[in-house]
C-alpha positions as CSV (number, residue, x, y, z in Angstrom):
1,X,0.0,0.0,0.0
2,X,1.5,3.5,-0.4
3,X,2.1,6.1,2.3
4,X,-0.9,8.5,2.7
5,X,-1.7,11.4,4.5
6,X,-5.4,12.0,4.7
7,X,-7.4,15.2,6.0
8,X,-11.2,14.0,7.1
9,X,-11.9,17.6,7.8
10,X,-10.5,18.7,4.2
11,X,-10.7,15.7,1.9
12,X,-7.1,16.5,1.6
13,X,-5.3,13.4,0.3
14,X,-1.4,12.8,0.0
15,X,-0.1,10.1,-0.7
16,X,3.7,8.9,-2.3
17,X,4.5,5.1,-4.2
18,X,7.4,3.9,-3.7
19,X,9.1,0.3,-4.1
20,X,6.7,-2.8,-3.5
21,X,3.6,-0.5,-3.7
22,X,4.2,0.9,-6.8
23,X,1.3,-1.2,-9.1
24,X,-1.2,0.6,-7.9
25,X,0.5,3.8,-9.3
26,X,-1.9,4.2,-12.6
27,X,-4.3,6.7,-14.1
28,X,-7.5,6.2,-15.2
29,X,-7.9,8.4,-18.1
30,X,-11.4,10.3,-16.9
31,X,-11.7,13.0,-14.2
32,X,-13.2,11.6,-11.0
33,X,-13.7,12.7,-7.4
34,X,-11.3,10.9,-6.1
35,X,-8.4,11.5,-8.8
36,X,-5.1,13.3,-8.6
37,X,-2.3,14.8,-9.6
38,X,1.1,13.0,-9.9
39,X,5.0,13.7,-9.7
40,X,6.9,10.6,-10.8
41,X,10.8,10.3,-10.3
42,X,12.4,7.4,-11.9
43,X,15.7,6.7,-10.1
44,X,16.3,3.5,-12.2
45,X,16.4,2.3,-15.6
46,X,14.8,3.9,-18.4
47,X,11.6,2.3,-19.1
48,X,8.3,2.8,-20.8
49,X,4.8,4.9,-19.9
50,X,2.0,4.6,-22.2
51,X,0.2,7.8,-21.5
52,X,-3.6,8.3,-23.0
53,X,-2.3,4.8,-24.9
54,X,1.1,6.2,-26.8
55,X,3.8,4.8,-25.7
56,X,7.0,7.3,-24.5
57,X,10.7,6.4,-23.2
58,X,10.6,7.6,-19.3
59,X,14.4,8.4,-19.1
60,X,16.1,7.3,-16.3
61,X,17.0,10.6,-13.3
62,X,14.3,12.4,-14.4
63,X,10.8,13.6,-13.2
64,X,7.3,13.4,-15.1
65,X,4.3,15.3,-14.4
66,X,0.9,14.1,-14.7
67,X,-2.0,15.6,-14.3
68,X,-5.3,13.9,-12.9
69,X,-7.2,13.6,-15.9
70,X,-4.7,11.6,-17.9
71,X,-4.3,7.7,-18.3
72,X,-1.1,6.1,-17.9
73,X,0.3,2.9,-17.2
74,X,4.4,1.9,-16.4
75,X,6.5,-1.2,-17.7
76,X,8.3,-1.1,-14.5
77,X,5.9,0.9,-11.5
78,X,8.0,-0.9,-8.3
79,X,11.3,1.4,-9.5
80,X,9.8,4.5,-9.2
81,X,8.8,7.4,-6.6
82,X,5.8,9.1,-7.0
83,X,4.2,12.2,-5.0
84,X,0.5,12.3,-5.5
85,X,-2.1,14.7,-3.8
86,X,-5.4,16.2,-4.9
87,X,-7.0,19.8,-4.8
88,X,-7.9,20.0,-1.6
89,X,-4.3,18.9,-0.4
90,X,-2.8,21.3,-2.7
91,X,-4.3,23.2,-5.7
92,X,-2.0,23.7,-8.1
93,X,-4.0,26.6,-9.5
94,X,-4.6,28.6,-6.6
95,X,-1.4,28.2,-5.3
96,X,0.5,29.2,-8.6
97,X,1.7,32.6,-7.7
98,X,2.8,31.2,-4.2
99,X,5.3,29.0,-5.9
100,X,6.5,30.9,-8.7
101,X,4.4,29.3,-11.8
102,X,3.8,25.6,-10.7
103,X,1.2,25.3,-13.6
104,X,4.2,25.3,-16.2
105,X,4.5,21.7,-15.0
106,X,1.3,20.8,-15.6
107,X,0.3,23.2,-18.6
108,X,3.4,24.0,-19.8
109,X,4.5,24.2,-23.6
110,X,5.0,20.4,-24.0
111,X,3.0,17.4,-23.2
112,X,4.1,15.0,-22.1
113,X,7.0,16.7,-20.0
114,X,10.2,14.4,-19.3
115,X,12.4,16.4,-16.8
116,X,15.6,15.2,-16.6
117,X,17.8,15.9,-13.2
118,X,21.4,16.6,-12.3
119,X,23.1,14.2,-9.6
120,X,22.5,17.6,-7.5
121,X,19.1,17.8,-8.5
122,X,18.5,14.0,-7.8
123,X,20.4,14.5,-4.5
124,X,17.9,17.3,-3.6
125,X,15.0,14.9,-4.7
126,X,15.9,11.6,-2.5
127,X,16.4,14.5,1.0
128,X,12.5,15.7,0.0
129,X,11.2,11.9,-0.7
130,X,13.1,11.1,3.2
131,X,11.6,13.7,4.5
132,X,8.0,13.0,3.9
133,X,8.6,9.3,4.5
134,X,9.3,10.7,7.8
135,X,6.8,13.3,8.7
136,X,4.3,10.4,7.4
137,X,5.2,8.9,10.4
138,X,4.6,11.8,12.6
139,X,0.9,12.1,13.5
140,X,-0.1,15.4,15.1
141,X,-1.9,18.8,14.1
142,X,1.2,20.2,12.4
143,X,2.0,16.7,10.3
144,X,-0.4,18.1,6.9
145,X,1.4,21.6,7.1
146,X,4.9,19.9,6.8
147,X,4.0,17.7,3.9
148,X,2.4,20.7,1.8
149,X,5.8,22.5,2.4
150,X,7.9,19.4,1.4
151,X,5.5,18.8,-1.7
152,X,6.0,22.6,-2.2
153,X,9.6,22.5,-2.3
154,X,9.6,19.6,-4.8
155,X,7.3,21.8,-7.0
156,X,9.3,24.8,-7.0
157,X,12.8,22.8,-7.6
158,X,11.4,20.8,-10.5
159,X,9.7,24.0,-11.8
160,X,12.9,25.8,-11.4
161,X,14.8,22.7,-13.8
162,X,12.3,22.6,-16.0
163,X,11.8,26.1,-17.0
164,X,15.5,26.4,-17.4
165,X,15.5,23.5,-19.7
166,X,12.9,24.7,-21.8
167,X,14.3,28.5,-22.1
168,X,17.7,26.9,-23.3
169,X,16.1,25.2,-25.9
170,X,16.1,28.5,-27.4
171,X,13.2,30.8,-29.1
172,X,11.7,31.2,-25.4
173,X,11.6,33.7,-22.5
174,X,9.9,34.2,-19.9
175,X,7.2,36.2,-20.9
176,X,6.4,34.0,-24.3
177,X,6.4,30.9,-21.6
178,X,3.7,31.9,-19.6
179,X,1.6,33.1,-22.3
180,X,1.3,29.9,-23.7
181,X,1.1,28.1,-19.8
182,X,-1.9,30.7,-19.4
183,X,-3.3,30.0,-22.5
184,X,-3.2,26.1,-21.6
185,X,-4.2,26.5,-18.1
186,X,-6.8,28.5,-19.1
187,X,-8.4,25.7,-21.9
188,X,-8.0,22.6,-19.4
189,X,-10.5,24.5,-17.7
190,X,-13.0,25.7,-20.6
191,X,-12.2,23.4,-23.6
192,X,-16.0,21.9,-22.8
193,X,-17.6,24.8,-23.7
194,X,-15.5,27.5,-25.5
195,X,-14.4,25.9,-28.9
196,X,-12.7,29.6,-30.3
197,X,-9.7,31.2,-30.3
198,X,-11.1,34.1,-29.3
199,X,-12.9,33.0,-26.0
200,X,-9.1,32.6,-24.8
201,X,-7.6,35.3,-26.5
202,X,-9.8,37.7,-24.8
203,X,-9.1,35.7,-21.1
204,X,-5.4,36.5,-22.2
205,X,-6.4,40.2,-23.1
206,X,-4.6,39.6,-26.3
207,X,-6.0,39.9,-30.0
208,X,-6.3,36.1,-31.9
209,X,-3.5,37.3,-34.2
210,X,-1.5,37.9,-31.7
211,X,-1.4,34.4,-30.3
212,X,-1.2,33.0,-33.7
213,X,1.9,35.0,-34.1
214,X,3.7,34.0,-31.1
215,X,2.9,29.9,-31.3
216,X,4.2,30.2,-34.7
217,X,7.5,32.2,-33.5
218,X,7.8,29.3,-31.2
219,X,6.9,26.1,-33.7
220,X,4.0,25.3,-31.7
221,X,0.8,24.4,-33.4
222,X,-1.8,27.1,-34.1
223,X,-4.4,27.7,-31.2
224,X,-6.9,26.6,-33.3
225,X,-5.3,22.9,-33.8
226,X,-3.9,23.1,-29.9
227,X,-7.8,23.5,-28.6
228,X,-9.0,20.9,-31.4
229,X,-6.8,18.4,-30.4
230,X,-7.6,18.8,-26.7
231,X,-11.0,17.9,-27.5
232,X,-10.4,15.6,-29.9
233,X,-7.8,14.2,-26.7
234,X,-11.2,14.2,-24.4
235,X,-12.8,12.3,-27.0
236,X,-10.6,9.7,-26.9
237,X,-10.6,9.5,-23.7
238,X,-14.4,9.2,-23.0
239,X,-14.3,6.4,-25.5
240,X,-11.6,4.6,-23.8
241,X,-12.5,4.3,-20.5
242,X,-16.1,5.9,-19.5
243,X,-18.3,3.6,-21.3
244,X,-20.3,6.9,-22.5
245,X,-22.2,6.9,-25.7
246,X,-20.8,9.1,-28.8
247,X,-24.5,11.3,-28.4
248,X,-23.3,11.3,-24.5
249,X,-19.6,12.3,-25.5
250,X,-20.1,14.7,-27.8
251,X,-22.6,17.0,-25.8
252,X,-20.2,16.4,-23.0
253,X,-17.8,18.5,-24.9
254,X,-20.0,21.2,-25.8
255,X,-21.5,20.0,-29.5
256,X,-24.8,20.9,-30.5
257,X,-25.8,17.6,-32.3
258,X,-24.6,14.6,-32.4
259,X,-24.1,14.9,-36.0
260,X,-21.7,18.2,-35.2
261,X,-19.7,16.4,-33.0
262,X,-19.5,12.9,-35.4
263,X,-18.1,15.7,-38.5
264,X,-15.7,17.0,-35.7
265,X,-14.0,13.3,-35.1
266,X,-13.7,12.5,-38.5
267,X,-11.9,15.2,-40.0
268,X,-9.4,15.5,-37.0
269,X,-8.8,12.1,-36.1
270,X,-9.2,11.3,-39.3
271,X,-11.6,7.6,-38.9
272,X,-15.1,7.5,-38.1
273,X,-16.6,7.5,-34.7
274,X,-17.8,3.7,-35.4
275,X,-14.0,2.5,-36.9
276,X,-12.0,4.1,-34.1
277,X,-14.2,1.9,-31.5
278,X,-14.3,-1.0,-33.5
279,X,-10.5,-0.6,-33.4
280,X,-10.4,-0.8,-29.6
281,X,-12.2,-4.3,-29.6
């Protein structure tokens, strides 16, 4: 079983995987009460993680993100460490100021996002993941306080490596980076029901030209395509693991008619609604 802290007053749940316990370390693909979200450090060999079913190399000394609404499953789960909490523990939204842009983790400019670590920066990691093995052990009032400043620590250090990977990759800076973490941030939470450029454009009090311009400046796809294929992404999903109808799905993400939505699969996944499930059987 994994470690977990548990607030019965809050809800608040934190919990890390490590060693023996590590095959129940999974995501199920569809939002639920009772999901969260996931920092995974794999201190051993590189192995495999099929995340919403493509598979990716997960490089060994390096960290992965994942947020709560994504499935993913690991060839090797017992080798890794993984910090997981949910909202109520920690909201990574509310608290993104406080820790100096956590959400670039989690809506940054690349998806999935392999963060790879320094012996340093893997030194630093192992003191945090001792640290909360030990304050798990400490029951008193102050015990959920010192995990939310551990887990905030191991935010703001993989933050810290992660931005500065990305701005050496060159084209980026500060500024362009958290236009497009906004812009992300923002469409996790509307993509259901805003479909336009616009809608986010305004949020970002920016023209849609504008941030056309700069995801072209940076070789990133055009809004348009980046809010299509998060739908199209939801799609998927719904069909994979939530035993929803397509009429169900596709009012579910904000289509007017069944018909609208069927048009909108076809042309962007390019197969049918009916061939893409009878693909999965």
């Amino acid at each position: 079983m994994p470690h977990i802290f548990r607030n019965k007053n809050t809800n608040g749940l934190f919990l890390i995987h490590k060693g023996g316990d590590g095959h129940a370390l999974k995501g199920e693909g569809i939002l639920k009460d009772d999901t969260i979200n996931s920092i995974v450090y794999n201190g051993g060999k590189s192995q495999t993680v099929i995340i919403d079913e493509v598979p990716y190399a997960f490089p060994s000394k390096s960290v992965l993100p994942l947020m709560v609404n994504q499935h993913f499953v690991f060839e090797s789960p017992e080798t890794l460490t993984a910090w997981q909490f949910n909202r109520e523990f920690y909201c990574i939204v509310d608290h993104d100021k406080e820790v100096g842009c956590v959400g670039f983790l989690f809506y940054g400019i690349r998806h999935p996002l392999f963060i790879n670590l320094t012996d340093e920066e893997v030194a630093d990691i192992e003191i945090i993941e001792k640290m909360c093995f030990s304050d798990l052990q400490v029951i008193d009032s102050m015990q959920g306080e010192m995990l939310r400043t551990l887990l905030k620590r191991l935010i703001i250090g993989i933050t810290r490596v992660a931005r500065r990977q990305t701005l050496n990759e060159g084209h980026l800076d500060d500024e362009k980076l958290d236009v497009v973490r906004m812009f992300n941030l923002t469409l996790e939470g509307h993509f259901k029901t805003e479909h336009s450029v616009s809608f986010y454009a305004k949020v970002l009090n920016r023209s849609p030209k504008t941030l056309s311009n700069l995801f072209a400046a940076l070789n990133y796809p055009p809004p348009s395509k980046v809010i299509q294929n998060r739908i199209l992404l939801e799609a998927k999903r719904y069909f994979n693991y939530s035993g929803k109808t397509a009429k169900e799905i596709g009012y579910a993400l904000g289509f007017t008619s069944p018909a609208h939505f069927s048009r909108f699969f076809k042309q962007h996944s390019g197969k049918s609604i009916s061939t893409f499930k009878g693909g999965r059987l």
